[in-house]
N, CA, C and O of each residue as an XYZ file, in Angstrom:
360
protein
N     -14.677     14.964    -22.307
C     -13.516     14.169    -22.677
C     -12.257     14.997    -22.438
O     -12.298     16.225    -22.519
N     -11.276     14.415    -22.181
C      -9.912     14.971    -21.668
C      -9.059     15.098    -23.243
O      -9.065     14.420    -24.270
N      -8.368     16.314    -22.805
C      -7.166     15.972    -24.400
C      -6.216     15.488    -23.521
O      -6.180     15.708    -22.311
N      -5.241     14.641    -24.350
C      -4.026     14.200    -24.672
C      -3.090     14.445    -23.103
O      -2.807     13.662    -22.195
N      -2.786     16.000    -23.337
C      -2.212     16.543    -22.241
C      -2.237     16.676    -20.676
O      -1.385     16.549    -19.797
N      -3.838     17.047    -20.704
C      -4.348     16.551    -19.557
C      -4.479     15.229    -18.888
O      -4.568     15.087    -17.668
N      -4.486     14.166    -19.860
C      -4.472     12.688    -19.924
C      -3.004     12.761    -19.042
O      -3.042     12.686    -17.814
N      -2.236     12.852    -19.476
C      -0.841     13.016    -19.535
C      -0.518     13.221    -18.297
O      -0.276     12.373    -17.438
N      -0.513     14.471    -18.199
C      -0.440     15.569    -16.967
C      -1.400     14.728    -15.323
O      -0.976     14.717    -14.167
N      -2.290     14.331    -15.678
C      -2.584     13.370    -14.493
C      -2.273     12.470    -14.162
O      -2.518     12.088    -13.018
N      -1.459     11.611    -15.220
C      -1.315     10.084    -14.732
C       0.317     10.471    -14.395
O       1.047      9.486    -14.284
N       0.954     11.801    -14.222
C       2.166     11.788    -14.181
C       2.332     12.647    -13.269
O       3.408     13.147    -12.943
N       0.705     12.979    -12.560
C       1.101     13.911    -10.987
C       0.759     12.975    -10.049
O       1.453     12.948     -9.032
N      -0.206     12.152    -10.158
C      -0.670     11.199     -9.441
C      -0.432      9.902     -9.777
O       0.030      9.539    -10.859
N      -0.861      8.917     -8.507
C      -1.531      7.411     -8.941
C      -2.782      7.579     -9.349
O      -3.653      8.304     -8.868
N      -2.833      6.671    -10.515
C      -3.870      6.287    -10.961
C      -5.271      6.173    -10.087
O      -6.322      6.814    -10.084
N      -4.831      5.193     -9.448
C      -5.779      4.959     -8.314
C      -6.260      5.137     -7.336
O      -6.853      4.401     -6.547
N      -5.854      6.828     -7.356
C      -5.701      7.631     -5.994
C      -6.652      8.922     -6.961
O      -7.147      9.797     -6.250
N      -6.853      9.023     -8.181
C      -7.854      9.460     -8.750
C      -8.887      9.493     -8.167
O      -8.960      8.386     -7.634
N      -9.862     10.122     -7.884
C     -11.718      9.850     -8.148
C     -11.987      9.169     -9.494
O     -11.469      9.306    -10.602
N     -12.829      8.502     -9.092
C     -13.495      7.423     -9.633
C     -14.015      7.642    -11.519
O     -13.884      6.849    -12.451
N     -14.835      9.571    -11.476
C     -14.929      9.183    -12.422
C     -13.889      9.977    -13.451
O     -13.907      9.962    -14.682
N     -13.086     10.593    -12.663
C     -11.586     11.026    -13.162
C     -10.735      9.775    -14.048
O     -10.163      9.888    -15.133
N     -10.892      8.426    -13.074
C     -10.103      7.282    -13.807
C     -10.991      6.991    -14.886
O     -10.409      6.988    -15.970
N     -12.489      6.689    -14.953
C     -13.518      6.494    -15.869
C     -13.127      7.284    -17.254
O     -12.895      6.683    -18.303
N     -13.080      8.931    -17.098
C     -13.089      9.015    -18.208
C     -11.381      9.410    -19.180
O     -11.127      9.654    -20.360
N     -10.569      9.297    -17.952
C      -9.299      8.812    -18.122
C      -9.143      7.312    -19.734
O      -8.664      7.186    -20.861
N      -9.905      6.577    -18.741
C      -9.867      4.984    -19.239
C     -10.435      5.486    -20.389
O      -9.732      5.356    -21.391
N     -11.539      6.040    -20.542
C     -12.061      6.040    -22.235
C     -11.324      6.516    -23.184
O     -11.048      5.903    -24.215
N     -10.853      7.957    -22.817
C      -9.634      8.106    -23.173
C      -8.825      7.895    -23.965
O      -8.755      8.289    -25.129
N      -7.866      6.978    -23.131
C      -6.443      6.046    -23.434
C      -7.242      4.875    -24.548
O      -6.721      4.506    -25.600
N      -8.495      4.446    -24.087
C      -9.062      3.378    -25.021
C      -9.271      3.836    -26.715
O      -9.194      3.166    -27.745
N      -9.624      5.555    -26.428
C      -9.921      5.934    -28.210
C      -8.656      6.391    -28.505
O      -8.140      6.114    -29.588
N      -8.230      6.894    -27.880
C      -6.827      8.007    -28.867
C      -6.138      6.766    -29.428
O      -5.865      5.657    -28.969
N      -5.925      7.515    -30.854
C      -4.788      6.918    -30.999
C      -3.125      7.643    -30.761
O      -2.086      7.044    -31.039
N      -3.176      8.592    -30.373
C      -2.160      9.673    -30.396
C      -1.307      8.809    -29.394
O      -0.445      7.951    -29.578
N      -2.022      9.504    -27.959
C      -1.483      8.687    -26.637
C      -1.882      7.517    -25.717
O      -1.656      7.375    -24.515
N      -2.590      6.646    -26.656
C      -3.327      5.987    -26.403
C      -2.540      4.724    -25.219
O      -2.623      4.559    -24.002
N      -1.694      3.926    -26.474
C      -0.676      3.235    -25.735
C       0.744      3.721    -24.942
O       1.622      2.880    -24.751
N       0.867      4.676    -24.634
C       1.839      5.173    -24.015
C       0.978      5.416    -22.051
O       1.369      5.003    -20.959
N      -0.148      6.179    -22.414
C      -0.689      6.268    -20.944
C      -1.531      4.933    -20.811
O      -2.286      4.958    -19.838
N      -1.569      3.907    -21.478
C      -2.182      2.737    -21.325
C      -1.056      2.371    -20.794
O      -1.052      3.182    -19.868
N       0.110      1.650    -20.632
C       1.548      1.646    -20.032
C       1.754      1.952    -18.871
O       2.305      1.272    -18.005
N       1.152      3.397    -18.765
C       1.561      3.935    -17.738
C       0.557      3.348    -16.488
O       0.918      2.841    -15.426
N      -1.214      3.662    -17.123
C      -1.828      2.452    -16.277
C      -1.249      1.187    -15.944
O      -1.122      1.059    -14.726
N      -0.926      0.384    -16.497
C      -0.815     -0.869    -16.008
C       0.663     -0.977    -15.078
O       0.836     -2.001    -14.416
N       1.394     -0.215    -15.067
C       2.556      0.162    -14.576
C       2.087      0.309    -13.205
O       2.539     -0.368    -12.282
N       0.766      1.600    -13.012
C       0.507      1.862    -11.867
C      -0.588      0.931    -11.396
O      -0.868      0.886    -10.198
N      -1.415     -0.045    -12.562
C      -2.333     -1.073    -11.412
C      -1.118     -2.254    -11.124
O      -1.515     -3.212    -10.460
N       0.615     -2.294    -11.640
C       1.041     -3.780    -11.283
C       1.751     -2.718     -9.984
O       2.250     -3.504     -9.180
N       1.951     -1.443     -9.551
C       2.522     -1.003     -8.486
C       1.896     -1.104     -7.208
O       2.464     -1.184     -6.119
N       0.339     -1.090     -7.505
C      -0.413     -1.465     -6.421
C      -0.599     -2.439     -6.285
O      -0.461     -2.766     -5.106
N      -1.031     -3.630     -7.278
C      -1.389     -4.627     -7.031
C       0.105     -5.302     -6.339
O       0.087     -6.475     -5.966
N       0.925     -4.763     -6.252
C       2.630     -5.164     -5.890
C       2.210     -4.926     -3.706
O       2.407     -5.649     -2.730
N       1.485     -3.290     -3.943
C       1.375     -2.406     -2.760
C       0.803     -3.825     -1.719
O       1.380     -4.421     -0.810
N      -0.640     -4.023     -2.362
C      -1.521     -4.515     -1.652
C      -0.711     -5.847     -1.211
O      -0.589     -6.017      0.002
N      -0.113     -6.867     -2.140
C       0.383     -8.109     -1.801
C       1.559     -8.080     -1.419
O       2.110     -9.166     -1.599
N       2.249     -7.253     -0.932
C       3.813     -6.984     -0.730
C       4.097     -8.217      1.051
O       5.111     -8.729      1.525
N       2.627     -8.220      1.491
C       3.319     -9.066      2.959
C       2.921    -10.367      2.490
O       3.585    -11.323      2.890
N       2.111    -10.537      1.838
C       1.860    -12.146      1.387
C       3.125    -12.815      0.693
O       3.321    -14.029      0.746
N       4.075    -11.812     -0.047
C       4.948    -12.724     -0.427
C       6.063    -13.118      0.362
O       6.290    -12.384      1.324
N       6.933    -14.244      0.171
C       6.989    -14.909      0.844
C       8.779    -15.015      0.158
O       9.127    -15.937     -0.580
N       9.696    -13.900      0.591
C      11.036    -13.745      0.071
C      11.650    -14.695      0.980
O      12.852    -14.725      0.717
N      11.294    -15.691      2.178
C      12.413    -16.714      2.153
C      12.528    -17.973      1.385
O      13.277    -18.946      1.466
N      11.576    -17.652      0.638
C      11.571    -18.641     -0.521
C      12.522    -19.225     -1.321
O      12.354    -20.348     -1.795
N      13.569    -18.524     -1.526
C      14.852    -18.635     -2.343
C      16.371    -18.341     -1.283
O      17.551    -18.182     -1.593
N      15.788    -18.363     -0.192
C      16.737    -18.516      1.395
C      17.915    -19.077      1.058
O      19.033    -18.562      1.079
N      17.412    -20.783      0.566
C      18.803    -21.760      0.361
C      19.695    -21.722     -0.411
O      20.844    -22.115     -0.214
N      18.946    -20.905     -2.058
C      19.794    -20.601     -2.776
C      21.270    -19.995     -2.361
O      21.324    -19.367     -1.303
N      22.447    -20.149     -3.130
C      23.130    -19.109     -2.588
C      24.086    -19.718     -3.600
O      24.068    -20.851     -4.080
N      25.102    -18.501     -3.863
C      26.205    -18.978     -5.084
C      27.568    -19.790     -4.193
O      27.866    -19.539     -3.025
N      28.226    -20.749     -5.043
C      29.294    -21.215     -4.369
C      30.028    -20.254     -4.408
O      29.542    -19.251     -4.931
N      31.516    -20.160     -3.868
C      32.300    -18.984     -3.208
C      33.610    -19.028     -5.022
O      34.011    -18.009     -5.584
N      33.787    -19.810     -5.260
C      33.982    -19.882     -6.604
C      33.454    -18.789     -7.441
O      33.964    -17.747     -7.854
N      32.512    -19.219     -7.549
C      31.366    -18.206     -8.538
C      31.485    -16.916     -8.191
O      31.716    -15.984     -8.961
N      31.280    -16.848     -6.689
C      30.997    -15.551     -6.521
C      32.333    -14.638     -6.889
O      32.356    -13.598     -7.547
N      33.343    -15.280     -6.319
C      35.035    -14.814     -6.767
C      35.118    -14.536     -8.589
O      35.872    -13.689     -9.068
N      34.328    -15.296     -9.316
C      34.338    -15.401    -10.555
C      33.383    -14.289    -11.218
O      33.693    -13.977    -12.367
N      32.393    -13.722    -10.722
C      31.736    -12.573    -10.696
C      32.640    -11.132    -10.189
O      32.906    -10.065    -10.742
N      32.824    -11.499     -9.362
C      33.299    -10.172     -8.705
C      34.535     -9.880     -9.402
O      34.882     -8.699     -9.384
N      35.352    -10.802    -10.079
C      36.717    -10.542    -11.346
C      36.229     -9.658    -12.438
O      36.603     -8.524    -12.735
N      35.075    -10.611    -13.118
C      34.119    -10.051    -14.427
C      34.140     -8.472    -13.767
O      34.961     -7.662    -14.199
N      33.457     -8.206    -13.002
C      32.696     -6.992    -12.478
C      34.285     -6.101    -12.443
O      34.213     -4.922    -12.791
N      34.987     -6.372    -12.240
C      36.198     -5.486    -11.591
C      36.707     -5.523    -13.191
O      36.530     -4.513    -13.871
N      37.171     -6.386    -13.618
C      37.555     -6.097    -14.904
C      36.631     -5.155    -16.228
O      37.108     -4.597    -17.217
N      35.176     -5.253    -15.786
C      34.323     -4.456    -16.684
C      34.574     -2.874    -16.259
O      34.487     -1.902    -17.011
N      34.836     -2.878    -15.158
C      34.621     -1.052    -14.678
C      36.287     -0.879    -15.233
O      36.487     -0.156    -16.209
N      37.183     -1.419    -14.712
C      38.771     -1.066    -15.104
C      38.956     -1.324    -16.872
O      39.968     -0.778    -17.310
N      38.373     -1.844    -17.595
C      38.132     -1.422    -18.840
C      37.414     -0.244    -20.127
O      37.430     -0.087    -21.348
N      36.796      0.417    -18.832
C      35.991      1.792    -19.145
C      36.950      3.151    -19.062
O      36.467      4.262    -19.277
């Protein structure tokens, strides 16, 4: 079984999933008993299975999807005031 640190120390040199197999295994048991760091490197897993699972599907998605959208020129003038007035108020 891994302590804490080592837990730690791997999921923050590497991907997860770039581990050996039973490196992630006893990783996973792990994060499942501690309660110390349990949910913090549990986080960090799912962080790194939604980065891959992002990796793997990145050409399937389909960004002209929201193509037509677009702000009227109004708005956008009405943003870009907000925005200029927030930084010149700092």
């Amino acid at each position: 079984m891994f302590t804490c640190k080592q837990v730690s120390e791997s999921l923050n040199k590497t991907h997860f999933y770039t581990l050996p197999k039973w490196k992630q295994c006893m990783i996973k048991m792990h994060v499942k008993l501690c309660v110390f760091c349990g949910k913090y490197n549990n986080q960090v897993i799912d962080n790194h299975t939604m980065c891959q699972h992002f990796k793997e599907n990145e050409a399937s998605v389909n960004d002209s999807r929201y193509a037509h959208e677009s702000l009227k020129d109004a708005r956008k003038a009405a943003l870009k005031e907000r925005i200029r007035e927030s930084i010149n108020s700092k």
